[in-house]
DSSP file (Angstrom, degrees, kcal/mol; ACC not computed):
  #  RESIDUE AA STRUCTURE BP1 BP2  ACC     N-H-->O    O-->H-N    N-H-->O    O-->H-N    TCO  KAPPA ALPHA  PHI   PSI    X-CA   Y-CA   Z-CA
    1    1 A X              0   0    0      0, 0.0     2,-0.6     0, 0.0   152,-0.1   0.000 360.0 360.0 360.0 150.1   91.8  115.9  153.3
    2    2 A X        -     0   0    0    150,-0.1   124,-0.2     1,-0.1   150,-0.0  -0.749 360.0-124.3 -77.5 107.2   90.4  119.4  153.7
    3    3 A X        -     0   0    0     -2,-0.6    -1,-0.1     1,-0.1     3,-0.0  -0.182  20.7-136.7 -44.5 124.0   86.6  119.5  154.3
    4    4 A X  S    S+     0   0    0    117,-0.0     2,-0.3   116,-0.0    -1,-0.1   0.768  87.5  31.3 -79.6 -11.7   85.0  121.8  151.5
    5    5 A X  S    S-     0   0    0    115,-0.0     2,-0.3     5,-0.0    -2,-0.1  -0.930  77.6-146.6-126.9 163.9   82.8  123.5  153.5
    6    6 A X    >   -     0   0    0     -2,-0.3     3,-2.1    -3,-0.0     4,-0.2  -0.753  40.2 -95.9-128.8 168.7   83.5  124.3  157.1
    7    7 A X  T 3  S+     0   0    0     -2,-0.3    -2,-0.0     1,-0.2     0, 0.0   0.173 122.1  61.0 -75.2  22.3   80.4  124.4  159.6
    8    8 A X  T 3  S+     0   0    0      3,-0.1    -1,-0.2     2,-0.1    11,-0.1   0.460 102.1  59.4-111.9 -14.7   79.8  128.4  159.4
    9    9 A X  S <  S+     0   0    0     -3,-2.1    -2,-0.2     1,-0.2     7,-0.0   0.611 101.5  51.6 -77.2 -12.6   79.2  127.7  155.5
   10   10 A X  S    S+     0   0    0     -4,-0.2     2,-0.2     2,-0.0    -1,-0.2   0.169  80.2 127.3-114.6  41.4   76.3  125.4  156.1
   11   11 A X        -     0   0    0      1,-0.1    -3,-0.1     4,-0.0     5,-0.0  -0.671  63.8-126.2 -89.1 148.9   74.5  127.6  158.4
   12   12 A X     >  -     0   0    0     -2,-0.2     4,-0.8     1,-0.1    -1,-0.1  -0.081  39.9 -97.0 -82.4-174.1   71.0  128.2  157.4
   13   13 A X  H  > S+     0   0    0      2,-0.2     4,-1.5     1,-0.1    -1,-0.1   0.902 122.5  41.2 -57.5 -39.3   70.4  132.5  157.1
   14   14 A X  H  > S+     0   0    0      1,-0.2     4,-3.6     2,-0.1     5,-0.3   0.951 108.9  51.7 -89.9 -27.7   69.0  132.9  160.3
   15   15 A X  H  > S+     0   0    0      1,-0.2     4,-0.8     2,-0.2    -1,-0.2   0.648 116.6  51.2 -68.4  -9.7   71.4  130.6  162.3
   16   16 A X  H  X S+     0   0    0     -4,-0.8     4,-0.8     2,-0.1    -1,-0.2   0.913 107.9  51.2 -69.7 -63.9   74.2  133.1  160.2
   17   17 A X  H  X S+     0   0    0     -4,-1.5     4,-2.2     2,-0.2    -2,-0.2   0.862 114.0  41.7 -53.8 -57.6   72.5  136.3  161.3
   18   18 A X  H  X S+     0   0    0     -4,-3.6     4,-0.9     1,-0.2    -1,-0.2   0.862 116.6  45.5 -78.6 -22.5   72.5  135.4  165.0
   19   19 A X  H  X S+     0   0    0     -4,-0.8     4,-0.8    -5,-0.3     5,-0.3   0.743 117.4  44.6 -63.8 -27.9   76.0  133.9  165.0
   20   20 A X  H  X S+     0   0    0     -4,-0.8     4,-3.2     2,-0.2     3,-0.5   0.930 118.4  52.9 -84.8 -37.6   77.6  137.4  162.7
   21   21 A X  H  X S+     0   0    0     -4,-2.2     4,-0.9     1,-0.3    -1,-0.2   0.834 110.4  40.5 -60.1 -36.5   75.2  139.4  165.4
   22   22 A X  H  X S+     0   0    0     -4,-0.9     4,-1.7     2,-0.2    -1,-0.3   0.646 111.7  53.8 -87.7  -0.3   76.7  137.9  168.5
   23   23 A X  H >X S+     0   0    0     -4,-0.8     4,-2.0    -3,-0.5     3,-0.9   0.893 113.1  53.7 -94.5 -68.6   80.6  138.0  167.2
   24   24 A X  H 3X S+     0   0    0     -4,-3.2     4,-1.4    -5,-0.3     5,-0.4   0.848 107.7  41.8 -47.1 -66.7   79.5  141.8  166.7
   25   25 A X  H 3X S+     0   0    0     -4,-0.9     4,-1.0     1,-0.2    -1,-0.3   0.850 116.0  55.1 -21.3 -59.9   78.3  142.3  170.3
   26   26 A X  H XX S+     0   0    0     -4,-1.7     4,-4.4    -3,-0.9     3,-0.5   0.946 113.9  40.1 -21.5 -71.4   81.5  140.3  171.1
   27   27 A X  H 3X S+     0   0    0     -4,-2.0     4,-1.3    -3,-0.3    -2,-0.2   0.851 113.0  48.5 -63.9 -49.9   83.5  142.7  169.2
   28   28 A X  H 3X S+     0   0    0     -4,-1.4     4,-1.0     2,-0.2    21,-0.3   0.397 112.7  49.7 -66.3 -17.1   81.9  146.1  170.1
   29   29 A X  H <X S+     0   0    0     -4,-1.0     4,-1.7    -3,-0.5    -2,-0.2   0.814 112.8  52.1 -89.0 -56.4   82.0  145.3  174.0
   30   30 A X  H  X S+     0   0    0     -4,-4.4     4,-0.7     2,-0.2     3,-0.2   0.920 118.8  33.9 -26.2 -61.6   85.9  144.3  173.3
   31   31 A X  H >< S+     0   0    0     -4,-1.3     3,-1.2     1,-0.3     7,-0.3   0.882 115.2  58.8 -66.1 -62.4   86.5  147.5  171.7
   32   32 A X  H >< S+     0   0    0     -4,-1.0     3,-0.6     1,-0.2    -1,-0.3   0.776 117.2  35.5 -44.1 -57.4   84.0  149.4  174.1
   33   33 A X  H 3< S+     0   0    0     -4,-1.7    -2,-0.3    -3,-0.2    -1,-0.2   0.325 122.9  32.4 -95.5   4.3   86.1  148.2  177.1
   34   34 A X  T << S+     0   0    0     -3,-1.2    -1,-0.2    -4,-0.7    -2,-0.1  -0.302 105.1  65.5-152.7  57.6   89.7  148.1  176.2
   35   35 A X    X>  -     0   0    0     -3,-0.6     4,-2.6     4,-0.0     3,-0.6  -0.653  58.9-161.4-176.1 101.9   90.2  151.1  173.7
   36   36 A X  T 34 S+     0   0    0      1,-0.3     4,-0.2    40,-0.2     5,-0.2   0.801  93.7  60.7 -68.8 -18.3   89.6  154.8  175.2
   37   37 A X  T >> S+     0   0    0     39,-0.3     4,-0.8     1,-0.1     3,-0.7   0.973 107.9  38.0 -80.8 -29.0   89.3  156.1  171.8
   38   38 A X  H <> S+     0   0    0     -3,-0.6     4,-1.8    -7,-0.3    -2,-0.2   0.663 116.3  56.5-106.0 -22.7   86.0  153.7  170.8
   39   39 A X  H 3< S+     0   0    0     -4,-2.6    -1,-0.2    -8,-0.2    -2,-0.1  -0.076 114.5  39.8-106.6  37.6   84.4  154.3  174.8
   40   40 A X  H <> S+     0   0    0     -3,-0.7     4,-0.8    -4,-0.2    -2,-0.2  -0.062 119.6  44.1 -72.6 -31.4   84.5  158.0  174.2
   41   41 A X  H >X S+     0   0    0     -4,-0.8     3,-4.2    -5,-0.2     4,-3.0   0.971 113.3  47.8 -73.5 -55.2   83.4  157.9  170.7
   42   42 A X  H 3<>S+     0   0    0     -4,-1.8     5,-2.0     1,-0.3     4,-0.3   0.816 118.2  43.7 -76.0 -34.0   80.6  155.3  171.3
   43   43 A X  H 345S+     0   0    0      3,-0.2    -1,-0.3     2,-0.2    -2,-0.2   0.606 111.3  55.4 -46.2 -21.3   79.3  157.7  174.7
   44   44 A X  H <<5S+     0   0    0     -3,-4.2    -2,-0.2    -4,-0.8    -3,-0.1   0.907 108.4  47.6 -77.0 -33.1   79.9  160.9  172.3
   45   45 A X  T  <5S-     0   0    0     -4,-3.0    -1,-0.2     2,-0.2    -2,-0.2   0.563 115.1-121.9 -79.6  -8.4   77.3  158.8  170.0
   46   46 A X  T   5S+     0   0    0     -5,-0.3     2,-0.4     1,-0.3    -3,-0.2   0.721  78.2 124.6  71.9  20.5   74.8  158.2  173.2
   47   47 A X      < -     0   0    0     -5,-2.0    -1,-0.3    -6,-0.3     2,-0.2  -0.918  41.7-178.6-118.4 153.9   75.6  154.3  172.3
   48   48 A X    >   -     0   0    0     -2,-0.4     3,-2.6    -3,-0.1     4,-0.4  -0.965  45.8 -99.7-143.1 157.9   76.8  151.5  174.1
   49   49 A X  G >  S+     0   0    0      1,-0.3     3,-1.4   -21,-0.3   -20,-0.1   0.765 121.2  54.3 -32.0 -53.1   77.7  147.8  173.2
   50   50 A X  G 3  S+     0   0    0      1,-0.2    -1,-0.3   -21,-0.1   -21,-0.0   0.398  95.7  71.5 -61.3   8.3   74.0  146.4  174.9
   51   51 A X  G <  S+     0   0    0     -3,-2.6     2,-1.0     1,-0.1    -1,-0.2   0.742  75.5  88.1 -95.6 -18.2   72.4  148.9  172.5
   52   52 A X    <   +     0   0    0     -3,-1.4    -1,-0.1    -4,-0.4     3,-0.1  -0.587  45.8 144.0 -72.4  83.2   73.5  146.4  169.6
   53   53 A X        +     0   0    0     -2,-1.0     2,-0.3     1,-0.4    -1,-0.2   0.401  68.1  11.9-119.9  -1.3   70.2  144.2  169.7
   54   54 A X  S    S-     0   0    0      1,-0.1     3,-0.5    -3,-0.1    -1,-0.4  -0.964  81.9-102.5-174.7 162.8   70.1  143.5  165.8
   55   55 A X  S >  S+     0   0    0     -2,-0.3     3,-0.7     1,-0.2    -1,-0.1   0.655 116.2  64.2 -53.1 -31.1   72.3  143.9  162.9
   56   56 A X  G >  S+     0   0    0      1,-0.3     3,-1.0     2,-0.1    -1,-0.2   0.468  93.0  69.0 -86.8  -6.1   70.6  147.0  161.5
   57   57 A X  G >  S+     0   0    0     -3,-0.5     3,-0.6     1,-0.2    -1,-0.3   0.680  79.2  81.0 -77.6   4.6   71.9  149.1  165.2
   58   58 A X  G X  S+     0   0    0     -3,-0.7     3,-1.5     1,-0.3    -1,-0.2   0.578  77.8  61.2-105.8 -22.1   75.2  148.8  163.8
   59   59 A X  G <  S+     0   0    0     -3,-1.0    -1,-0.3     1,-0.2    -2,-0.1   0.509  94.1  67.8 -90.7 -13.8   74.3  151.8  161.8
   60   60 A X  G <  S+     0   0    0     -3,-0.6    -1,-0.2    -4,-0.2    -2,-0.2   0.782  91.0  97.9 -62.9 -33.2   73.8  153.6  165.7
   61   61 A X  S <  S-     0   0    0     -3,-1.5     2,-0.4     1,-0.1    -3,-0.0   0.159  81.5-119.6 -91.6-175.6   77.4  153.2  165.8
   62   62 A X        -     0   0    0    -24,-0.1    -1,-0.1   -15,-0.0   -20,-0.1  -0.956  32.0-126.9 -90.4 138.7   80.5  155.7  164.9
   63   63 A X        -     0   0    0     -2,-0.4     2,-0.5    -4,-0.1    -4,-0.0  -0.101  11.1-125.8 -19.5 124.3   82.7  154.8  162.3
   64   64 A X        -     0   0    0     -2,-0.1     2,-0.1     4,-0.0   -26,-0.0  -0.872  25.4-160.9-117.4 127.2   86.4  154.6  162.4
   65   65 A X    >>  -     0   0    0     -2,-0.5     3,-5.2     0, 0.0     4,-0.7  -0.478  31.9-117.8 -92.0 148.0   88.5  156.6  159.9
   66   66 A X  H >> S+     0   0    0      1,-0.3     4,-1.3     2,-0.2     3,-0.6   0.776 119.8  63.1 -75.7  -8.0   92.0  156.2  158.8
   67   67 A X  H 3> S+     0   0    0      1,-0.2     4,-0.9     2,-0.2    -1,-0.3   0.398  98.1  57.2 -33.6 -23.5   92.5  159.5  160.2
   68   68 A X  H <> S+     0   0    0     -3,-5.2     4,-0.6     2,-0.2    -1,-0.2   0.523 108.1  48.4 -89.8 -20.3   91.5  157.9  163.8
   69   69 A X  H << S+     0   0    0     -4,-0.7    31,-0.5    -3,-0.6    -2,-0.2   0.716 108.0  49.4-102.8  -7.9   94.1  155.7  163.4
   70   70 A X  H >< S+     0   0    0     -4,-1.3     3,-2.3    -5,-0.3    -3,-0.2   0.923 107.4  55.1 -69.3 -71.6   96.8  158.3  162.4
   71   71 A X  H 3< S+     0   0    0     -4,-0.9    -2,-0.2     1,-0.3    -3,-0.1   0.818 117.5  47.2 -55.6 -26.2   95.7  160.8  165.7
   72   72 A X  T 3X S+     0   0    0     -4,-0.6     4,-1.3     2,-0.1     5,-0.4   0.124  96.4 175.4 -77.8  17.1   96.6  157.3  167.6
   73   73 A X  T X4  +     0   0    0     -3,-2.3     3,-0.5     2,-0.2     2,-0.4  -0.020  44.1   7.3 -86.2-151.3   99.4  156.3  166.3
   74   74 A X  T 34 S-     0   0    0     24,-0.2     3,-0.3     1,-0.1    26,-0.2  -0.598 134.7 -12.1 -72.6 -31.4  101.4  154.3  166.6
   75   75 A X  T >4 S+     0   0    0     -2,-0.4     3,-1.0     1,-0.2    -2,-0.2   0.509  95.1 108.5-106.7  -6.6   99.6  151.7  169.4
   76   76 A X  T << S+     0   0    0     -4,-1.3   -39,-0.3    -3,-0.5   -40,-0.2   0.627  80.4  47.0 -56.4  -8.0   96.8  153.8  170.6
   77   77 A X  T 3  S+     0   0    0     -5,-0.4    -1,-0.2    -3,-0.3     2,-0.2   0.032  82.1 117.1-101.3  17.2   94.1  151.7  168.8
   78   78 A X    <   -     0   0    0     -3,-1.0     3,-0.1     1,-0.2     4,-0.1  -0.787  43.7-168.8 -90.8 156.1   95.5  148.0  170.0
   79   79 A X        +     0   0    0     -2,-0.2     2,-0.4   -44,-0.1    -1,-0.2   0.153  66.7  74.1 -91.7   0.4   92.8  146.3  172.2
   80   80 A X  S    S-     0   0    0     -3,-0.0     4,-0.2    22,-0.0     5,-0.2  -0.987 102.6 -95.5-123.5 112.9   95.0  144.0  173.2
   81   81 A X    >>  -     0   0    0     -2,-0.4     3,-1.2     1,-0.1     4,-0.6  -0.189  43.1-121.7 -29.5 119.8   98.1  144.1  175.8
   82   82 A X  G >4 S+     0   0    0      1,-0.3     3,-1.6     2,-0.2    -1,-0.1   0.818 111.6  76.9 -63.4 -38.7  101.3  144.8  173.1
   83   83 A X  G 34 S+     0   0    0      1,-0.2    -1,-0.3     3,-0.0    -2,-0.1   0.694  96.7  53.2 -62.0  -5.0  102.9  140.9  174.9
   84   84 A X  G <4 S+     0   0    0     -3,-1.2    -1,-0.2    -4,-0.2    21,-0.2   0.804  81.8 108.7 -92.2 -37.2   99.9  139.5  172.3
   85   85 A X    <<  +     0   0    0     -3,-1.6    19,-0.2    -4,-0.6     3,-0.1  -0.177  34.3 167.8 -65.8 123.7  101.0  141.3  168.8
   86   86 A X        +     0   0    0     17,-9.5     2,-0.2     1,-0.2    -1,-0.2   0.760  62.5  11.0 -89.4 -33.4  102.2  138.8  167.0
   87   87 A X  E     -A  103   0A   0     16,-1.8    16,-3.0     2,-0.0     2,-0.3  -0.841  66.7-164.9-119.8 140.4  102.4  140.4  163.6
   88   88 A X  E     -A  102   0A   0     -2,-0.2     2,-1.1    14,-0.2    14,-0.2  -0.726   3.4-158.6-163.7 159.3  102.0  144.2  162.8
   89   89 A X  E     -A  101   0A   0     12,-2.5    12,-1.7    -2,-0.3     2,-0.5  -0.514  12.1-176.3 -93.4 114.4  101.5  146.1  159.4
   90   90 A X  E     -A  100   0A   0     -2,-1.1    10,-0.2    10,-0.3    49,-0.1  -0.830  17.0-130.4 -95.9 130.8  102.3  149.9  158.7
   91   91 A X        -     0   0    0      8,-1.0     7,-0.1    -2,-0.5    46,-0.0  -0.073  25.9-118.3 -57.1-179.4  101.8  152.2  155.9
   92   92 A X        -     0   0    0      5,-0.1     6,-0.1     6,-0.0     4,-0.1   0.259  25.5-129.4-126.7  55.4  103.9  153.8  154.9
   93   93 A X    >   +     0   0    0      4,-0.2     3,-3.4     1,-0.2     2,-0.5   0.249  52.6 140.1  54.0  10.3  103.0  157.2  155.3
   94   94 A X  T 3  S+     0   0    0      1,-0.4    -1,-0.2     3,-0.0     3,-0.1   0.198  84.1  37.2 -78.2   9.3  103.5  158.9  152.0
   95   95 A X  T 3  S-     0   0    0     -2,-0.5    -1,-0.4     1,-0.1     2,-0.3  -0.228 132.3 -38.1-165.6  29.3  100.3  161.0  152.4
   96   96 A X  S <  S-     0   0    0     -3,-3.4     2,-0.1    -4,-0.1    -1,-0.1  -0.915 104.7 -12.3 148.5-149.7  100.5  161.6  156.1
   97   97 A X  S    S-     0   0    0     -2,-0.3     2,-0.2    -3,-0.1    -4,-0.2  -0.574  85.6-104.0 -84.8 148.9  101.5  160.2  159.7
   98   98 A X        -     0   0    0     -6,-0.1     2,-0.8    -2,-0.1   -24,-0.2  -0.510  33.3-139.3 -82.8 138.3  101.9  155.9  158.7
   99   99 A X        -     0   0    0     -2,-0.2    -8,-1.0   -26,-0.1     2,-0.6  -0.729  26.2-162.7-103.2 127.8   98.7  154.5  160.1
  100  100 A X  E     -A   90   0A   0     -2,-0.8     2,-0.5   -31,-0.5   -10,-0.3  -0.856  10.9-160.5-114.5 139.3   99.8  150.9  161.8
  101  101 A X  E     -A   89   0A   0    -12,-1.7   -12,-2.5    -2,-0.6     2,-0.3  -0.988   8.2-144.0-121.8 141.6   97.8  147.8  162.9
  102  102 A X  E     -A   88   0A   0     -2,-0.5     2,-0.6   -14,-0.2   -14,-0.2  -0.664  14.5-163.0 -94.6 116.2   98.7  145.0  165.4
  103  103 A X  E     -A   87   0A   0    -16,-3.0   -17,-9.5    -2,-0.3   -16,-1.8  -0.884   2.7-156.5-108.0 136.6   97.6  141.2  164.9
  104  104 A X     >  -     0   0    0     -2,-0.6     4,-1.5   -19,-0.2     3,-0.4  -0.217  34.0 -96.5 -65.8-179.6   97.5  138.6  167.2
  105  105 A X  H  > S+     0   0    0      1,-0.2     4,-2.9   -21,-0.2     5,-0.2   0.991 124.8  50.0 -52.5 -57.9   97.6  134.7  166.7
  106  106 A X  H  4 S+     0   0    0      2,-0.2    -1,-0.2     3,-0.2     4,-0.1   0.431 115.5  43.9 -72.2  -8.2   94.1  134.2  166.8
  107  107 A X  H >> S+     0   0    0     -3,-0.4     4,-2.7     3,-0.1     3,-2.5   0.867 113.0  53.2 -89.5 -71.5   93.5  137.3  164.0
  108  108 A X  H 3X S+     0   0    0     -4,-1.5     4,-4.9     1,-0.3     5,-0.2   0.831 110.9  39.2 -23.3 -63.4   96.1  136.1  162.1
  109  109 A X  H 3X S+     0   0    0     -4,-2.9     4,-1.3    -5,-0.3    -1,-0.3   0.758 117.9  57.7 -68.8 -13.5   94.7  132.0  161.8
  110  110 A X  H <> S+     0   0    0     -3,-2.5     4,-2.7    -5,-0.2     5,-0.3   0.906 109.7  40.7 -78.3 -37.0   91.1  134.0  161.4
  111  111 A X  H  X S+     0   0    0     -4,-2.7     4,-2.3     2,-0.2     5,-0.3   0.952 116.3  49.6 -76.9 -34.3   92.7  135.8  158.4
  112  112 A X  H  X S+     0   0    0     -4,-4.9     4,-3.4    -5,-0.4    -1,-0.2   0.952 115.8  44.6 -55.8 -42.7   94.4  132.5  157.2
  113  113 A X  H  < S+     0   0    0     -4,-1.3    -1,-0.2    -5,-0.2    -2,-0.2   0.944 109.5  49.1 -58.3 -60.9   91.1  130.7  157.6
  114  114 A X  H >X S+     0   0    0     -4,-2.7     4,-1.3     1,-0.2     3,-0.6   0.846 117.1  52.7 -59.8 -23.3   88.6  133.5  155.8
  115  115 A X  H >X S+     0   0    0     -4,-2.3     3,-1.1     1,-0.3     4,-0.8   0.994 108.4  45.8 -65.0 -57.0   91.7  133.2  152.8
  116  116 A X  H 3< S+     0   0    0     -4,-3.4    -1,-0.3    -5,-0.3     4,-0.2  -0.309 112.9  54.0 -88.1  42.6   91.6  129.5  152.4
  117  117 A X  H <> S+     0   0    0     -3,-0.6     4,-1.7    -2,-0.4    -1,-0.3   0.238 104.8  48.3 -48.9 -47.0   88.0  129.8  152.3
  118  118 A X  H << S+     0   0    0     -4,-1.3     4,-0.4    -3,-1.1    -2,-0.2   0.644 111.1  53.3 -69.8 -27.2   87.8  132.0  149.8
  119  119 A X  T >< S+     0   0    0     -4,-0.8     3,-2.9     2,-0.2    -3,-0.1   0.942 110.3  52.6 -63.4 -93.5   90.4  129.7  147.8
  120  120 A X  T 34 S+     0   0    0      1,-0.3     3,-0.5    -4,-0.2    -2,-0.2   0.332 109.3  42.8 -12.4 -52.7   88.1  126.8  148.4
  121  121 A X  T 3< S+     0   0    0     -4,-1.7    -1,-0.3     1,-0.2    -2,-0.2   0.778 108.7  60.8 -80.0 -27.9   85.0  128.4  147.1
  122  122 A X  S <  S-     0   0    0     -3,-2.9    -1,-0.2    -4,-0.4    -2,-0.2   0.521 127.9 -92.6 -73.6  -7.0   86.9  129.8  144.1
  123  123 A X  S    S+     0   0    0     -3,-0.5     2,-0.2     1,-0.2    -3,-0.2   0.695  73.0 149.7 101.5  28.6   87.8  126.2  143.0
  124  124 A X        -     0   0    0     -5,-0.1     2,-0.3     4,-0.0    -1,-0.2  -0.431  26.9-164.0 -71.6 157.6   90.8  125.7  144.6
  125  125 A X    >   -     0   0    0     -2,-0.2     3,-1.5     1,-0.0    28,-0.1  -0.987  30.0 -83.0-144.6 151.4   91.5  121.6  145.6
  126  126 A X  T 3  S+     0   0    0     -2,-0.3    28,-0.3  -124,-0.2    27,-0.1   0.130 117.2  31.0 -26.2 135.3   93.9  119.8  147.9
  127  127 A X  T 3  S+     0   0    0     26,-4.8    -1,-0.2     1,-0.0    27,-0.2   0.336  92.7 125.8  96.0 -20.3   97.1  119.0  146.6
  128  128 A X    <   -     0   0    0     -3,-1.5    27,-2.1    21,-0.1     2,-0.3   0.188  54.5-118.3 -46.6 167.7   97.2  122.7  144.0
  129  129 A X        -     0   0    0     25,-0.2     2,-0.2    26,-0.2    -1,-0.1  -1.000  20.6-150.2-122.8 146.8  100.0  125.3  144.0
  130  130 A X        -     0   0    0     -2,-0.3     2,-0.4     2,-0.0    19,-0.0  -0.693  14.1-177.6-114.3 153.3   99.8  128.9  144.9
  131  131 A X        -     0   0    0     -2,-0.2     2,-0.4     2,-0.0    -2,-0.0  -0.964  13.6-159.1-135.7 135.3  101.7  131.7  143.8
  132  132 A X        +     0   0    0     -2,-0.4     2,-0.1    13,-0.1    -2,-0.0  -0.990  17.2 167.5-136.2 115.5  100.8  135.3  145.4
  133  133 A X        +     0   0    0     -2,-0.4     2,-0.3     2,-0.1    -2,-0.0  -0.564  35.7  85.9-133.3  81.3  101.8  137.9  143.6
  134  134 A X  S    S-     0   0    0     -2,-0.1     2,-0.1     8,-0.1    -2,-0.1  -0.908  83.4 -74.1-153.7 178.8  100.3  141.3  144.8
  135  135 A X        -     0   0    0     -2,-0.3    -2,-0.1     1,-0.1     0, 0.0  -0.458  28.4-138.1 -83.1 159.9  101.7  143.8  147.7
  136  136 A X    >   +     0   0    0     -2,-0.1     3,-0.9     7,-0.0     6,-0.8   0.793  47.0 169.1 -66.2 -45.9  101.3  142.9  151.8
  137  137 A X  T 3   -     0   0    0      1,-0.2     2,-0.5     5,-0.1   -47,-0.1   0.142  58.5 -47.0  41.5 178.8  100.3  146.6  152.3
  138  138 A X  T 3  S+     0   0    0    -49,-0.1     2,-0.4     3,-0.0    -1,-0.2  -0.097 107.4  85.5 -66.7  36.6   98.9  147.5  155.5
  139  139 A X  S <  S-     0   0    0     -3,-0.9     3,-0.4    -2,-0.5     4,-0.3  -0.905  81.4-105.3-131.5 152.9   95.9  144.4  156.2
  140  140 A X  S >  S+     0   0    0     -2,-0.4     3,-1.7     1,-0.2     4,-0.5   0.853 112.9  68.4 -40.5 -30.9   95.4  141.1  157.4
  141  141 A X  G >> S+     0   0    0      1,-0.3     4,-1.0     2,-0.2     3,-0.9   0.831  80.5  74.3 -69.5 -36.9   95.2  140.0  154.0
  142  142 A X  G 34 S+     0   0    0     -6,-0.8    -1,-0.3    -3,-0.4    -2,-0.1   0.402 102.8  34.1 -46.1  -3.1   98.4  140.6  153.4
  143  143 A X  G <> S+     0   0    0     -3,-1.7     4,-1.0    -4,-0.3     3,-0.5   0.557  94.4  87.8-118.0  -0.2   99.8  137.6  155.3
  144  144 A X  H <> S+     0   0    0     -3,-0.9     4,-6.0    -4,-0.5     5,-0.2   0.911  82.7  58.7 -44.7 -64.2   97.1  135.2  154.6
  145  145 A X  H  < S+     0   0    0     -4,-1.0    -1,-0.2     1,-0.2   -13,-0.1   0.430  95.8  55.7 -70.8  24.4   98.6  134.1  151.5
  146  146 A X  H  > S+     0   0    0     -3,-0.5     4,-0.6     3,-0.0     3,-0.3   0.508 131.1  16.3-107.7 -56.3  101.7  132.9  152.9
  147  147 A X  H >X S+     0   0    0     -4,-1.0     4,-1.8     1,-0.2     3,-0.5   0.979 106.2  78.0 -83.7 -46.0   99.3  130.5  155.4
  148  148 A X  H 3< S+     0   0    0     -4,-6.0     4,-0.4     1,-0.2    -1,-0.2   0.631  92.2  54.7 -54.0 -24.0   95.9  130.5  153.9
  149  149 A X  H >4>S+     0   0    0     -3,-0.3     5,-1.6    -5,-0.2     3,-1.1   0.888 109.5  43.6 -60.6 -37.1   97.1  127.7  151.0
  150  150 A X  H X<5S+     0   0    0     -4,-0.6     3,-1.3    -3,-0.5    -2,-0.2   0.832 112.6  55.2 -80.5 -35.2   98.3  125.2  153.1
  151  151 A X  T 3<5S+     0   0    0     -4,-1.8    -1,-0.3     1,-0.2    -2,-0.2   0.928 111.0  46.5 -62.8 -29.6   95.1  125.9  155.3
  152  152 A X  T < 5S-     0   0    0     -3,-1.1    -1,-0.2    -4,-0.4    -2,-0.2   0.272 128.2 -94.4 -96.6  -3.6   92.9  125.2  152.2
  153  153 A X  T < 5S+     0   0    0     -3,-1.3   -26,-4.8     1,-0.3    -3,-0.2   0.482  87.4 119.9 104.8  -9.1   94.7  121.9  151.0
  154  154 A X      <       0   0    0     -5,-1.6    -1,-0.3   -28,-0.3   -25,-0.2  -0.493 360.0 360.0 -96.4 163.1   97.1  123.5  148.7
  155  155 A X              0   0    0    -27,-2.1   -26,-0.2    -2,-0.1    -5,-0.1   0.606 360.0 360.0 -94.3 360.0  101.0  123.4  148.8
């Protein structure tokens, strides 16, 4: 049976803080070191990844706009060597150049995971049935619900 809470729900606030605070660091060092648009931006900004020492530096950072991911398309924004994309979603341009993003495995089962969490807490239980009826569009979320019931217990 599917555990209703998973161990990242029963974390107290600060044990939360320091865990969402290292995954950022994580993430901004990723970014920082294998994506020439985000280690020009984040030098334009006089910031770098170690400058991220608490949640509220995040606010140090530059932004990214779907407009950054248009002037890149289509793969400049992957962090990842293209032999990893497992999955990837496009717009479909109807209001300019189609802005596209690339998942891996491990994004993918994170998006499946944050879905069927969200079931969970919403009252979904083992053994339920799901029906998803809204567009994929361009986001993770859009494949979630094909995986995220069965991750939650559901059929």
């Amino acid at each position: 049976m599917t555990e209703l809470l998973d161990s990242g729900e029963r974390l107290g606030r600060e044990e939360l803080a320091a865990l969402q605070l290292e995954r950022l660091r994580a993430t901004l060092r990723h970014a920082y070191e294998n994506v020439e648009f985000y280690r020009r931006s984040f030098d334009a900004a006089g910031v770098g990844p170690d400058d991220c020492r608490s949640l509220a530096d995040l606010a140090r950072f530059p932004f990214t706009a779907k407009a950054d991911l248009r002037e890149h398309y289509p793969f400049g924004m992957f962090a990842v060597d293209q032999s990893r994309i497992r999955r990837i979603h496009a717009s479909s341009g109807t209001t300019g150049r189609p802005t596209v993003v690339g998942y891996t495995e491990a994004d993918l089962d994170m998006w499946a995971d944050v879905v069927a969490r969200s079931l969970r807490a919403a009252g979904r239980a083992p053994g339920t049935r799901s029906m998803w009826r809204t567009g994929t569009a361009c986001s993770p979320a859009g494949s979630a619900p094909t995986t995220a019931p069965s991750a939650s217990g559901a059929r």
